[in-house]
Legacy VTK file of the C-alpha trace (Angstrom):
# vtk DataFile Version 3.0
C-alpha trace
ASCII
DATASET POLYDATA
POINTS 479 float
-55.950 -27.620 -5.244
-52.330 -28.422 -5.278
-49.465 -26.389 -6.852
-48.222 -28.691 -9.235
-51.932 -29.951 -10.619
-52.435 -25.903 -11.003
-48.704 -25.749 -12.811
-49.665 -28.575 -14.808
-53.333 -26.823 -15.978
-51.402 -23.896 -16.984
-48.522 -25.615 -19.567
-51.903 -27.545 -20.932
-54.037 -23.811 -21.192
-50.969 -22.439 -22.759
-50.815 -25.141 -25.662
-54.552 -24.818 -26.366
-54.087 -21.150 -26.968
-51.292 -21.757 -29.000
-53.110 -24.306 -30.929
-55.771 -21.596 -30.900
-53.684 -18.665 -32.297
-52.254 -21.552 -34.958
-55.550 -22.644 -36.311
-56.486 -18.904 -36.932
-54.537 -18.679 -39.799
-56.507 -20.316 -42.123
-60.465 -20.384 -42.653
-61.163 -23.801 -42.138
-59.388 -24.493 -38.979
-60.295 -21.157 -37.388
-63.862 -22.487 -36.024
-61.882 -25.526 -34.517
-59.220 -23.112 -33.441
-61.881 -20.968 -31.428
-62.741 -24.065 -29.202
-59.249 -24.374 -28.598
-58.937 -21.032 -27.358
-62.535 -20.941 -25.229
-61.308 -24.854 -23.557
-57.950 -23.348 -22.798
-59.332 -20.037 -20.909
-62.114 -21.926 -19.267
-59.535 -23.758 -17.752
-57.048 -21.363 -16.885
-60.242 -19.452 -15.015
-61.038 -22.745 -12.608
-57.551 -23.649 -11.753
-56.671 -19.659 -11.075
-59.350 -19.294 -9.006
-59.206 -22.832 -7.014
-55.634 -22.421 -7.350
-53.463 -22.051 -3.807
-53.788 -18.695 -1.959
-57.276 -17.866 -3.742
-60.265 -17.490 -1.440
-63.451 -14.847 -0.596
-64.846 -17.311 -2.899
-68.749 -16.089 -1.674
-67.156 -13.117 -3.493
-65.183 -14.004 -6.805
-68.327 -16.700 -7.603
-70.825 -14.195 -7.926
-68.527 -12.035 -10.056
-67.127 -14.715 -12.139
-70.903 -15.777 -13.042
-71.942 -11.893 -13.307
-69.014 -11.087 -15.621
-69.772 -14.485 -17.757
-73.429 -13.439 -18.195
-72.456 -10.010 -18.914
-70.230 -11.017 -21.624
-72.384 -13.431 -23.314
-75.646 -11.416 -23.590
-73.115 -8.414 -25.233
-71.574 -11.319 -27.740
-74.855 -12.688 -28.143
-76.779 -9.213 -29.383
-73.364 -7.780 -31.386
-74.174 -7.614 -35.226
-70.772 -8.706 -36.922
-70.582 -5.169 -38.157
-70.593 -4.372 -34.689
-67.328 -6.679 -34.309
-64.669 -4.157 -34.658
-65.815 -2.072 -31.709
-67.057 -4.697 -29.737
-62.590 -5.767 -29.916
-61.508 -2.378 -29.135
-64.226 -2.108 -25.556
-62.728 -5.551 -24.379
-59.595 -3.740 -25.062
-60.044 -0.837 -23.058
-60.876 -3.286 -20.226
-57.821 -5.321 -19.936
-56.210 -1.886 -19.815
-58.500 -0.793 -16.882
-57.650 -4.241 -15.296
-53.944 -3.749 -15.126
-54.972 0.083 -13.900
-56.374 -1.503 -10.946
-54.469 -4.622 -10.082
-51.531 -2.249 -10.181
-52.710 0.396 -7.860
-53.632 -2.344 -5.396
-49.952 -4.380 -5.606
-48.693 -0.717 -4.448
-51.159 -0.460 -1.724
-50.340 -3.882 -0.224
-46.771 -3.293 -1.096
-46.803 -0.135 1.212
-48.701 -1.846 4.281
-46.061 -4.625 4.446
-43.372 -1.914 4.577
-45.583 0.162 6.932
-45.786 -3.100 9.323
-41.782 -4.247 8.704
-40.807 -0.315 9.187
-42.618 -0.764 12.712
-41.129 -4.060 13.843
-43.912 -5.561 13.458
-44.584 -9.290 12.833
-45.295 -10.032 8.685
-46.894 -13.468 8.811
-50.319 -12.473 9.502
-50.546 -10.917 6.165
-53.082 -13.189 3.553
-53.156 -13.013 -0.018
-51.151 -11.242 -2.430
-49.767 -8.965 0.555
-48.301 -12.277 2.325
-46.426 -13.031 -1.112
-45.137 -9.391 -0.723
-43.860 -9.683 2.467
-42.158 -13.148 1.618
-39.841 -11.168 -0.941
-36.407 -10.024 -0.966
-35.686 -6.524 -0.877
-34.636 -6.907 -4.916
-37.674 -8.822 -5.212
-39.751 -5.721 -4.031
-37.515 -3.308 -6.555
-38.765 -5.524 -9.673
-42.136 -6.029 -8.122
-42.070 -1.949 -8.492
-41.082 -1.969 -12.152
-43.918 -4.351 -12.956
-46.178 -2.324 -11.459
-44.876 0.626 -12.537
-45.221 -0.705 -16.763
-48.479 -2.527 -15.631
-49.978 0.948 -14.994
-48.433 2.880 -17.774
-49.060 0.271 -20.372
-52.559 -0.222 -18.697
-53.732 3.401 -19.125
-52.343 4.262 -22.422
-54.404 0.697 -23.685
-57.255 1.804 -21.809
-57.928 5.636 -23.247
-56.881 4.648 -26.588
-59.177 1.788 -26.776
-61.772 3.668 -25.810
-60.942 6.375 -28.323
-60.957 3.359 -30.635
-64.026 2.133 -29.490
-66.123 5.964 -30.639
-64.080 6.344 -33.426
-65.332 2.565 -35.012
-69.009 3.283 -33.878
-69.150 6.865 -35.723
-69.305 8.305 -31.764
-66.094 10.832 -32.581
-64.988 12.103 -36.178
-62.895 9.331 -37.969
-60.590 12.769 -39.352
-57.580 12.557 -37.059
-57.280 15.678 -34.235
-54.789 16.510 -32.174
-53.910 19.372 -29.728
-51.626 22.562 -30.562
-48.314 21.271 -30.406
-49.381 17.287 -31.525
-46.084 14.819 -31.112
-44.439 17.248 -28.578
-47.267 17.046 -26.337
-46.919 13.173 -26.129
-43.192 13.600 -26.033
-43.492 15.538 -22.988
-46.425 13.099 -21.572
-43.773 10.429 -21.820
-40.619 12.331 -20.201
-42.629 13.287 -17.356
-43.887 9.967 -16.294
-40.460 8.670 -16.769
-39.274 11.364 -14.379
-42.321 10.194 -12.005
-41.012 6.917 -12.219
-37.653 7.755 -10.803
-39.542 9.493 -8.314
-41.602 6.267 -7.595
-38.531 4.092 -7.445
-36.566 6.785 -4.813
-39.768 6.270 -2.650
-41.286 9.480 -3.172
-44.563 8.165 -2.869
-47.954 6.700 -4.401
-48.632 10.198 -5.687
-46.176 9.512 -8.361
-47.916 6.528 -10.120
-51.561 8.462 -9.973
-49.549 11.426 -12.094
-48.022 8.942 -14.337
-51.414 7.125 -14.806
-52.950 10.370 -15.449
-50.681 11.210 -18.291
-50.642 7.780 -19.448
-54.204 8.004 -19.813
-53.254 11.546 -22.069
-51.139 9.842 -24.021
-53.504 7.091 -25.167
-55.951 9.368 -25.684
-53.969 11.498 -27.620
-52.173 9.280 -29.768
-55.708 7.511 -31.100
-57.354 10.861 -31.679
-54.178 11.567 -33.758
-54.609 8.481 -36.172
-57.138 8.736 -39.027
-60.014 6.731 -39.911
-58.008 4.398 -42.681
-55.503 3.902 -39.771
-58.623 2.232 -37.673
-57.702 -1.805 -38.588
-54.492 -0.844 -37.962
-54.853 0.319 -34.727
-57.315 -2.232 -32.977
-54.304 -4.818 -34.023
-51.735 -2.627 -32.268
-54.137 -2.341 -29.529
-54.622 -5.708 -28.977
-50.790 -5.617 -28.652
-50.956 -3.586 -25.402
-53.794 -5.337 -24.193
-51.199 -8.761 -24.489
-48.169 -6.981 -22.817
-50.533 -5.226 -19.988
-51.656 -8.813 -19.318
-47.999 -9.581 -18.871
-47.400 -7.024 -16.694
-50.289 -8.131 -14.408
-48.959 -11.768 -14.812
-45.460 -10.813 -13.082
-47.077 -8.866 -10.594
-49.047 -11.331 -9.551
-46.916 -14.206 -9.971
-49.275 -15.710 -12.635
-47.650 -17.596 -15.077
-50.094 -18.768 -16.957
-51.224 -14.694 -18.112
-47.416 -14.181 -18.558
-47.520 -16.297 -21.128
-50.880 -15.683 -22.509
-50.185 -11.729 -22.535
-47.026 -12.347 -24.026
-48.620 -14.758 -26.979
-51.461 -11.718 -27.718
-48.925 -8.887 -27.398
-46.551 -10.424 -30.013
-49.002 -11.753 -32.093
-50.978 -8.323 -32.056
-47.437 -6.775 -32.687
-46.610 -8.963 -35.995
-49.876 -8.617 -36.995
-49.775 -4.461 -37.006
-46.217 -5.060 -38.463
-47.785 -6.697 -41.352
-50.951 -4.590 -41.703
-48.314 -1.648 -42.245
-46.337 -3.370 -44.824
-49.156 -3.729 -46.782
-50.321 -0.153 -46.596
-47.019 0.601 -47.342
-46.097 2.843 -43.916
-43.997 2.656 -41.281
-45.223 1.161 -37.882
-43.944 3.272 -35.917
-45.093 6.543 -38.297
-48.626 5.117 -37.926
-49.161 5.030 -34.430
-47.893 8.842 -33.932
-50.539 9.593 -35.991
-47.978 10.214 -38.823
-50.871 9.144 -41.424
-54.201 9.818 -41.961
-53.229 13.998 -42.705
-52.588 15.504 -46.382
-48.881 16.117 -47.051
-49.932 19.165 -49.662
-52.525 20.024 -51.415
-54.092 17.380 -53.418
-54.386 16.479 -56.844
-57.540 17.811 -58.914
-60.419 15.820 -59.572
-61.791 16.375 -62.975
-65.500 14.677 -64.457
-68.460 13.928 -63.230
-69.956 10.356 -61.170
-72.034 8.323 -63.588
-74.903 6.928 -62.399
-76.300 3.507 -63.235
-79.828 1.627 -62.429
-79.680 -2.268 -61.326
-81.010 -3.058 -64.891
-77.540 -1.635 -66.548
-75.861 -3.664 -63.927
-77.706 -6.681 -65.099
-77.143 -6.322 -68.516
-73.499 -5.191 -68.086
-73.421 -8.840 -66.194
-75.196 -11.381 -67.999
-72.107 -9.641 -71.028
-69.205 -10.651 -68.562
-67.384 -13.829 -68.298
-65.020 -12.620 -65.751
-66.223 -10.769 -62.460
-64.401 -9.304 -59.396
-66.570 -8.077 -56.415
-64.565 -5.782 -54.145
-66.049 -5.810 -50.735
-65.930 -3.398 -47.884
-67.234 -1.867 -45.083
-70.162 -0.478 -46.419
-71.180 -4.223 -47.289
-71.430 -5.411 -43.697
-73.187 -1.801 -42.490
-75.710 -2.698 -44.753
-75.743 -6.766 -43.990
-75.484 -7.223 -47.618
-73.385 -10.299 -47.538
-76.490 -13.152 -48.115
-77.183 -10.993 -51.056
-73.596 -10.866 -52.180
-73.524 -14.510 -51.938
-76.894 -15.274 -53.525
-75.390 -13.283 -56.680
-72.301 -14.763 -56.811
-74.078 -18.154 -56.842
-76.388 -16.722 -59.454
-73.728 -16.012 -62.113
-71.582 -18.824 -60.971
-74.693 -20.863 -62.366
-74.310 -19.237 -65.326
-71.151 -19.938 -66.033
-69.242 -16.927 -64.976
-66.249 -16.645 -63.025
-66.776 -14.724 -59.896
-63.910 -13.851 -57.688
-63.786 -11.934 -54.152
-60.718 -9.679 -53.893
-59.903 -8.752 -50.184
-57.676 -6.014 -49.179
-55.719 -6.630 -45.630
-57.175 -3.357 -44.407
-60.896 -3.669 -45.864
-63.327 -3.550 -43.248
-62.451 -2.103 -39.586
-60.804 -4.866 -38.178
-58.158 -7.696 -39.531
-60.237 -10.374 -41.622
-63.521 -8.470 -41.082
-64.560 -9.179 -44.787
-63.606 -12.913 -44.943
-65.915 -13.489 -41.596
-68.800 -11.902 -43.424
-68.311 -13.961 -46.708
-67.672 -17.421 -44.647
-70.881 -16.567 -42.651
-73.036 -16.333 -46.061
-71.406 -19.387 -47.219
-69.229 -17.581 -49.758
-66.615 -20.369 -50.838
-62.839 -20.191 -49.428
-61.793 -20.823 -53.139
-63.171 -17.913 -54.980
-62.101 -15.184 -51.746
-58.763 -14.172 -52.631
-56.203 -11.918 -51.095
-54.786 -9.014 -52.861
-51.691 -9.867 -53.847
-53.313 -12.797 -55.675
-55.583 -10.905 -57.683
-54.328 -7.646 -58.302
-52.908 -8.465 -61.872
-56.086 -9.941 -63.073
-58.210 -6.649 -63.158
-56.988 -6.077 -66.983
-58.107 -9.097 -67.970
-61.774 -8.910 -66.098
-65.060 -7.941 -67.700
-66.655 -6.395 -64.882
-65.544 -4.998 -61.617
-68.227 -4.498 -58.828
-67.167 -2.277 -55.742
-69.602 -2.775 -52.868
-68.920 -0.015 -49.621
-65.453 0.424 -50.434
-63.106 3.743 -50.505
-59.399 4.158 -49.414
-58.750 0.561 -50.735
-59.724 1.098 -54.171
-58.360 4.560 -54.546
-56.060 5.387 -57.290
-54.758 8.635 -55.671
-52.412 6.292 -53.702
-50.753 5.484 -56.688
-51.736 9.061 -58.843
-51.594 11.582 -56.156
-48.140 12.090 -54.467
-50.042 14.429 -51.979
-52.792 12.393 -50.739
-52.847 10.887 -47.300
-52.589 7.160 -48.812
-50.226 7.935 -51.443
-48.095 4.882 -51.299
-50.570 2.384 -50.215
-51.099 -0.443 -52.239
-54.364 -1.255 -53.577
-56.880 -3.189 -55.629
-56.828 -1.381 -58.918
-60.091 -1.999 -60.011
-60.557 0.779 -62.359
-57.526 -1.429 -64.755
-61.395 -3.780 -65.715
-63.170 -3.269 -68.394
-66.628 -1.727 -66.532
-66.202 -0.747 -62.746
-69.826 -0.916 -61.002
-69.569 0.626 -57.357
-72.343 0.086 -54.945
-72.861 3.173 -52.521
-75.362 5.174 -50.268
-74.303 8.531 -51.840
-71.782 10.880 -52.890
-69.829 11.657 -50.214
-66.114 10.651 -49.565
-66.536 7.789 -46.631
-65.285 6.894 -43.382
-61.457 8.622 -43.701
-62.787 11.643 -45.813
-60.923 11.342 -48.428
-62.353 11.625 -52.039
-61.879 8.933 -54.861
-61.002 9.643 -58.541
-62.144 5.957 -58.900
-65.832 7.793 -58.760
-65.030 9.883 -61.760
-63.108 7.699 -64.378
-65.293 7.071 -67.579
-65.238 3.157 -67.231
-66.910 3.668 -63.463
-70.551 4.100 -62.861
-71.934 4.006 -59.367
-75.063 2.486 -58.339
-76.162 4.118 -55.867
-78.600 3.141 -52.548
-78.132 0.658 -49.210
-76.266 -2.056 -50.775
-78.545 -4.958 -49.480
-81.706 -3.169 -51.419
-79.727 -2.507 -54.290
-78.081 -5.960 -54.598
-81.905 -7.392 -54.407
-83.227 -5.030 -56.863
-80.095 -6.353 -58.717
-80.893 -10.366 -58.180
-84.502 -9.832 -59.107
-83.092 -9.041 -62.608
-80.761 -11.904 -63.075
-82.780 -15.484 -63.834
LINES 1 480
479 0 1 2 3 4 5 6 7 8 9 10 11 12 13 14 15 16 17 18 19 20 21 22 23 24 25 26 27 28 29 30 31 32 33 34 35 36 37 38 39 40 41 42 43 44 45 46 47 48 49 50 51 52 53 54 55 56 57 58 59 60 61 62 63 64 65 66 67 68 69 70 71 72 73 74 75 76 77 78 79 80 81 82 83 84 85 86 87 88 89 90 91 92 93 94 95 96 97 98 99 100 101 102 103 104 105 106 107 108 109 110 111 112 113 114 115 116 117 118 119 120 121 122 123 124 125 126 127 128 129 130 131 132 133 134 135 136 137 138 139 140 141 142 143 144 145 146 147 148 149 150 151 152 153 154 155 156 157 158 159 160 161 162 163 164 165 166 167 168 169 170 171 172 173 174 175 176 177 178 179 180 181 182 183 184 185 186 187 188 189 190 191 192 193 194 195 196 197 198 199 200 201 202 203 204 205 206 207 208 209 210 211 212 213 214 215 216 217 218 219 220 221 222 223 224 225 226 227 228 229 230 231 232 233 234 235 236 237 238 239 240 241 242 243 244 245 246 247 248 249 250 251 252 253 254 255 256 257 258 259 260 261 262 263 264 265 266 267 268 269 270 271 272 273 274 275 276 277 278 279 280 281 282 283 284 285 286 287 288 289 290 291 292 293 294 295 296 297 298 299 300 301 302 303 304 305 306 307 308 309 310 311 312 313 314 315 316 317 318 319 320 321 322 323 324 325 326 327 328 329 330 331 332 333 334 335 336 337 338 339 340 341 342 343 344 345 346 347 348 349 350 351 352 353 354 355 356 357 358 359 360 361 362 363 364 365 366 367 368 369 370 371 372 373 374 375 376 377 378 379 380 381 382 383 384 385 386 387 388 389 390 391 392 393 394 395 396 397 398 399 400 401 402 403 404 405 406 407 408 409 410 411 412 413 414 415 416 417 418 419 420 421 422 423 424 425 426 427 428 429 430 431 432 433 434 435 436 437 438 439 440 441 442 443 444 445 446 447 448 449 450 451 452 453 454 455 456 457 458 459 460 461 462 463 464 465 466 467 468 469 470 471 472 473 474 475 476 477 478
């Protein structure tokens, strides 16, 4: 296959995914956006690997059609509540990748400079080590600095995805940790393998890069252990970041333009994305991923009462009263698959004349968008699912407010408590309705451990049980 019919695949892969990354911003476009994105990679896979210079193909076959199986039978069996992880383990291996192809640039950069140290004759060299020995002794030094970021980037994506990965499947406490001395541990992780690198550039040797990958791998590690729970959406989008710009790195290394520019388009995108997540939690970027929240600043306000408890038939009654309902959901909602029930109520009391309303946090859920997905997949209509900013100032004005499996994002200590670990944050200030109903499996404090006044205001009651039973229980009751 000839260079310029490969050159030409790659400007038409690179518009698809931009088309793809465009269409993603709104619901209705994003399932014609996702065919965009799937046509663009399946072609940039067949003209990379029929492209010039590519062969062993009784080799890359097999492991092109292993890897494709592999990845559909895991899509194919992951429960959308499963989603969030599933993101961070695809992560972790586009981390590992760069790992890898970096180590092996090195090694075929140091047998062409084994064989031209020699005298030896350079044109017998195939592959990646015959583009290598075609380059310019500049060439070779920026060949080095790709590798070198490839590598760092690489490792610090792949331990903290991984990290990611146990905290968003309940594997590893959700509380952050870190070591005795916290920030100046990573501070020193990061001075050190920028001493390595100097090392690596004055030719001290391969050793250098498997130190600096080792405390690359510390630092990602680290830095995710350091973050807590409410941080998670936060950072699987900043993750997804490093998983873009490793992809760069690999794409200069290996002379790929086509993953240049598809690394670059998920590193910024991933980038703005965390930018904005952080805005509207009210923190600094750069605070968040040092682990700077997710710990109390003091000790925390009081929290005086008692939770109220409620049975489905209050519920009922409290909503065949209302005109005006707002459901908050959350993560609880898609642990428990509750979202067919959520939409057979809402259709329920939209029959009735009611006015139901979704209001979605940016953060709710354990992943960016998690809750829309689970309300467009039970048919929930775009109209009524409204962002936060848009509904906020209604909660005075609503009858009945109905929290299903949420916590940090409908926590009035953010606003209440200077001390608490959210204080700050924005968010939906339910408890402003007239009767706050709030669907949970018990009394404890949820996935960031951090408790709720919400739980204990006298216009709150909490219905508690696994949402999807107690949402049927619920639509038996309502005709």
């Amino acid at each position: 296959m000839g260079i310029g019919l490969v050159s030409a695949a790659s400007i038409a892969a690179s518009v698809l995914f931009i088309l793809s990354l465009g269409g993603l911003s709104g619901q209705e476009s994003a399932k014609r956006a996702v065919w965009y994105g799937i046509a663009g990679m399946a072609m940039a896979v067949l003209f990379t690997a029929f492209g010039p210079g590519v062969g062993r193909y009784w080799l890359l076959v097999p492991m092109v059609a292993i890897g494709s199986y592999a990845g559909y039978e895991v899509a194919r069996r992951v429960e959308m509540t499963e989603m969030p992880q599933l993101v961070a383990a695809l992560h972790s291996f586009v981390g590992l990748a760069a790992v890898f192809i970096g180590f092996n640039a090195e090694i075929e950069r140091l047998r062409v400079a084994a064989v031209r140290a020699a005298g030896g004759p350079t044109e017998g060299f195939s592959g990646f080590a015959a583009k290598v020995a075609q380059k310019t002794p500049a060439e070779i030094a920026f060949l080095q600095g790709e590798v070198f970021l490839g590598i760092f980037i690489g490792a610090v994506t792949f331990t903290g995805s991984v990290v990611a990965f146990g905290k968003l499947a309940g594997r590893i406490d959700g509380k952050p940790r870190k070591l005795p001395g916290g920030h100046v541990l990573n501070a020193a992780a990061l001075v050190a393998s920028v001493v390595l690198g100097g090392l690596y550039f004055d030719g001290s040797g391969i050793w250098t890069l498997v130190l600096m990958a080792a405390l690359a791998f510390f630092i990602g590690w680290h830095l995710i252990m350091g973050i807590g729970g409410a941080d998670m959406p936060v950072v699987v989008s900043m993750l997804n970041s490093y998983s873009g710009w490793a992809a760069a790195a690999i794409g200069f290394t290996l002379g790929n333009d086509l993953l240049i520019v598809t690394g670059a388009l998920v590193g910024s995108s991933g980038a703005i994305l965390s930018y904005i997540m952080c805005r509207a939690m009210n923190r600094h970027f750069v605070s968040v991923i040092l682990g700077g929240f997710g710990g109390a600043t003091g000790p925390g306000a009081k929290i005086e009462g008692e939770q109220t408890a409620i049975e489905a038939e209050g519920v009922a009654a409290a909503l065949e009263d209302a005109d005006s309902i707002i459901i908050v959901p959350g993560y609880g909602m898609a642990v428990a698959q509750a979202q067919q029930a959520v939409s057979e109520l809402t259709r329920k009391l939209r029959a009735k004349g009611k006015r139901v309303r979704f209001a979605i946090h940016p953060v709710a859920g354990r992943l960016p968008g998690h809750m829309n997905v689970l309300l467009a997949e039970a048919r929930v209509p775009y109209d009524i699912v409204l962002e936060m900013d848009e509904i906020n100032g209604d909660f005075p004005d609503t009858d009945v407010a109905i929290v299903i499996g949420s916590n940090d994002i409908v926590n009035p200590a953010a606003q209440e408590d200077p001390n608490s670990p959210i204080a700050g944050m924005p968010v939906l200030e339910c408890w402003k309705a007239a009767r706050v109903f709030v669907s949970k499996r018990g009394q404890g404090a949820g996935y960031s451990g951090i408790e709720n006044p919400l739980f204990y205001k006298e216009n709150t009651q909490m219905y508690y049980g696994d949402a999807r039973e107690s949402l049927n229980r619920l639509l038996a009751l309502i005709e």
